[in-house]
C-alpha positions in Angstrom: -56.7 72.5 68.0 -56.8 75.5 65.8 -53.4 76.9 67.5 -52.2 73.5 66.8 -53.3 73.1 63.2 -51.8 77.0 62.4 -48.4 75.8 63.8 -48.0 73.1 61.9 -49.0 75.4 59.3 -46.5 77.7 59.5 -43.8 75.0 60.0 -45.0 73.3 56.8 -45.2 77.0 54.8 -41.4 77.5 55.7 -40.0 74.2 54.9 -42.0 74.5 52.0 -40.4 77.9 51.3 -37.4 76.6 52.4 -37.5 73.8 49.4 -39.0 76.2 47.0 -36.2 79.1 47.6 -33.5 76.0 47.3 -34.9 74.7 44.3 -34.9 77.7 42.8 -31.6 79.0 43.4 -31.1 75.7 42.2 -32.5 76.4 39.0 -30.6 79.8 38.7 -27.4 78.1 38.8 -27.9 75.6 36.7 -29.4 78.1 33.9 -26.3 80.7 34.7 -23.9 77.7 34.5 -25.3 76.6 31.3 -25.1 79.8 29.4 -21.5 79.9 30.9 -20.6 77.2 29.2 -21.9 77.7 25.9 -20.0 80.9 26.4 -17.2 79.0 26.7 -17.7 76.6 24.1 -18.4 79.3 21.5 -15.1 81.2 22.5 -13.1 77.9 22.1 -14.7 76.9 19.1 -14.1 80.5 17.6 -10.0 80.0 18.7 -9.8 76.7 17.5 -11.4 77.7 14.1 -8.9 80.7 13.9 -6.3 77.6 14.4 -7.2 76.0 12.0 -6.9 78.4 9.4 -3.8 79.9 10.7 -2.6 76.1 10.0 -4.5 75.9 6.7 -2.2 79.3 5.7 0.9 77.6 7.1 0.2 74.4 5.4 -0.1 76.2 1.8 2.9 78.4 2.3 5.0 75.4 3.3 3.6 73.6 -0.1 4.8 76.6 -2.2 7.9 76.5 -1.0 8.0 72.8 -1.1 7.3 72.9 -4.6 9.8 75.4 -5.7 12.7 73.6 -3.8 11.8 70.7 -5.8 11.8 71.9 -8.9 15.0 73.4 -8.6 16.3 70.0 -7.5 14.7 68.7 -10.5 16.6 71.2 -12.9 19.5 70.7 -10.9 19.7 66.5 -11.2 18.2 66.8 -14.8 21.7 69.2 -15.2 23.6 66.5 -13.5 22.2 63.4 -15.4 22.6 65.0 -18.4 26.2 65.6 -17.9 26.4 62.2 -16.1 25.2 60.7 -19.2 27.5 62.7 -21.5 30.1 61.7 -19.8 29.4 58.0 -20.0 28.7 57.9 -23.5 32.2 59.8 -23.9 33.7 57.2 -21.5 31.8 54.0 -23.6 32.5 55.5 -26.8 36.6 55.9 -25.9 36.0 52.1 -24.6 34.7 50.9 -27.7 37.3 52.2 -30.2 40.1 50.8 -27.5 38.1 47.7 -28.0 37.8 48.1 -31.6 41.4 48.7 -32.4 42.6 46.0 -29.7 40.6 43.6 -31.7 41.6 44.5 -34.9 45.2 44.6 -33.9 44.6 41.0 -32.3 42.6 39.4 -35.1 45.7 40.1 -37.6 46.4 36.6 -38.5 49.6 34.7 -40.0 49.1 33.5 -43.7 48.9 29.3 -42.8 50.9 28.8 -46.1 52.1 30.9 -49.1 50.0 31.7 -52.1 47.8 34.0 -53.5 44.4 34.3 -53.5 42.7 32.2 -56.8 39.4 32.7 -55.6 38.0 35.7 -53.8 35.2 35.6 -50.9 32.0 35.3 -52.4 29.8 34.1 -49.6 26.6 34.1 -49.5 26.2 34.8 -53.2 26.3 31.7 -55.6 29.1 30.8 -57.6 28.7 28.8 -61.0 31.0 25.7 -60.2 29.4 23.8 -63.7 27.0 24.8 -66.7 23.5 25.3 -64.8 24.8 24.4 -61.3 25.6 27.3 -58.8 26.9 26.9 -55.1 27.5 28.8 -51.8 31.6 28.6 -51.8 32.5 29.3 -47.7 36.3 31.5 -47.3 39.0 31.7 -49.8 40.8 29.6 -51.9 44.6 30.4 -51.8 46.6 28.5 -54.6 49.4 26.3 -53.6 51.0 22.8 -54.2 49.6 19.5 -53.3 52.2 18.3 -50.2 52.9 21.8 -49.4 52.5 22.5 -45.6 49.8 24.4 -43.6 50.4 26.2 -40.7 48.0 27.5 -37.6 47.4 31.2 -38.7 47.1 32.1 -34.6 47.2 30.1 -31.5 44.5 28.2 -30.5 42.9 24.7 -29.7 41.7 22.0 -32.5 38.2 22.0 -32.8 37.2 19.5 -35.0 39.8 17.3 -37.6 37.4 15.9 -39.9 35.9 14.9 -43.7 33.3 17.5 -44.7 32.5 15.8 -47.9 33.1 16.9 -51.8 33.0 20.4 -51.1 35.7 21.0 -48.4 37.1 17.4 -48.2 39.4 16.9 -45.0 39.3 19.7 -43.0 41.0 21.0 -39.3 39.4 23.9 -37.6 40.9 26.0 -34.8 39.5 28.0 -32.1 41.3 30.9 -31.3 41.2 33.1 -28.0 40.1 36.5 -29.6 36.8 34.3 -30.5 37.6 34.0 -34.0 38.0 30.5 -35.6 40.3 29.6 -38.5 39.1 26.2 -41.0 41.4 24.8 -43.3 40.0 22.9 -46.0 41.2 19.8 -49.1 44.1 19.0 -46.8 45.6 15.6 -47.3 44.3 13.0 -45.2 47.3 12.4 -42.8 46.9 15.7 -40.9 49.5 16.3 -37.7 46.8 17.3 -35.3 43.8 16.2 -33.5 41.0 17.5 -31.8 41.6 19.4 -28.5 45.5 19.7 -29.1 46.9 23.3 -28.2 48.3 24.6 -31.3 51.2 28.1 -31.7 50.6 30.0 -34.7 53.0 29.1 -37.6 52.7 25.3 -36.1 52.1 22.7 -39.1 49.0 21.2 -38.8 48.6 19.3 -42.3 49.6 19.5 -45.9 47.7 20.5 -49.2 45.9 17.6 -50.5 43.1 16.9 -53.3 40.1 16.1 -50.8 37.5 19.1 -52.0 36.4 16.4 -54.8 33.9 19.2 -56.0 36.6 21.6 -57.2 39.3 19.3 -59.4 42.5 20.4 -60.0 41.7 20.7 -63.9 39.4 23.3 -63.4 40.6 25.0 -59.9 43.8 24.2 -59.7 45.8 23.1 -56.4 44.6 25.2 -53.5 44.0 25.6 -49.6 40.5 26.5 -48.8 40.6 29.2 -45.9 37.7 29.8 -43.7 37.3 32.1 -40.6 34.1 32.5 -38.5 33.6 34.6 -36.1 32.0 34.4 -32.3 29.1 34.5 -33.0 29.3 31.6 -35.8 29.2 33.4 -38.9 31.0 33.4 -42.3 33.7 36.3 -42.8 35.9 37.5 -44.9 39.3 36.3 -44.3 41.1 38.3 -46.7 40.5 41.1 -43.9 42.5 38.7 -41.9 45.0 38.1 -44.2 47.4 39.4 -46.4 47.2 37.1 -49.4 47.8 39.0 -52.4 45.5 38.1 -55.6 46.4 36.3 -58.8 
């Protein structure tokens, strides 16, 4: 029994010692493999930081020469805009005095009937017509005959044929195609155009009448009252138009 009992007692001592050994060799590796790989860790970590800043450097070199390529571009198109712009205002300004003179050269008009000027332009200012009564006269008035006849000063189309009242009496107004419009004012009644006829310049639209009942031949005279407006629908002077000589 006691031979039996120290057999099993030994058996049971070296599996047990068997286990123990294992578990501890066990043990060993896991704390060797452990401190391995924190080892590792830490040497990875270290590389990766010293990445980093090598990328970091990188990154701030590349931004300094980013920023000075830049800049130079920036002088460089500030350069070129400036001349670009010099260059256009050159180019508008040459545009505008081809404009100005091909305007002025096409907005010469023909006198519509012969005469000189008995009243000048005046418009806006008041003009005393009686003793305490003042009016805004529109154009020009040239002197003529009653009957005599009144021509288009330009080509153009009629605009309105029509019976302005005291002031301008019977009237024919042409639109001409530099923009300009020409108004003809106190014609006779029986004028020789209507509205939206085409019209060459020196063509006879009407004769001189005694319509403008505000202005009486005692005290004006016998005249043409000459208007021109311009595009944008304002009053002119049409003695720059003309060349009407003065009384």
């Amino acid at each position: 029994m006691d031979k039996n009992f120290k057999h099993k007692f030994r058996d049971l001592f070296r599996k047990e010692s068997f286990y123990i050994a294992l578990f501890l060799c066990l043990c060993i590796m896991a704390a060797v493999g452990t401190v391995s790989y924190k080892r590792i860790n830490s040497h990875k970590q270290l590389i990766k930081t010293q990445e980093q800043q090598k990328e970091v450097a990188l990154n701030i070199n590349d931004k300094s020469v980013t920023n000075e390529i830049p800049n130079a571009e920036r002088v460089e198109n500030t350069t070129n805009k400036n001349n670009t712009n010099n260059t256009n205002k050159e180019v508008a300004s040459k545009e505008n005095s081809k404009t100005v003179s091909s305007t002025n050269a096409s907005s010469k008009l023909s006198n519509p009937i012969n005469g000189t000027i008995s009243r000048g332009y005046t418009y806006p200012k008041p003009v005393k017509v009686e003793d305490n009564v003042y009016r805004t006269i529109r154009g020009i008035n040239v002197s003529s005959k009653a009957g005599a006849e009144v021509k288009a000063a330009s080509d153009g189309v009629v605009e309105a044929v029509e019976n302005s009242g005291v002031e301008e009496g019977v009237v024919v107004q042409i639109k001409h195609s530099n923009g300009l419009k020409t108004r003809y004012g106190n014609l006779d009644k029986d004028v020789s155009v209507k509205i939206g006829d085409k019209v060459t310049a020196n063509q006879v639209i009407g004769k001189v009448g005694n319509s403008a009942k505000l202005f009486d031949t005692k005290n004006y005279g016998e005249f043409l009252n000459l208007q021109v407006i311009n595009a944008n629908g304002e009053q002119v002077n049409p003695e720059k138009y003309f060349s009407f000589k003065a009384n």
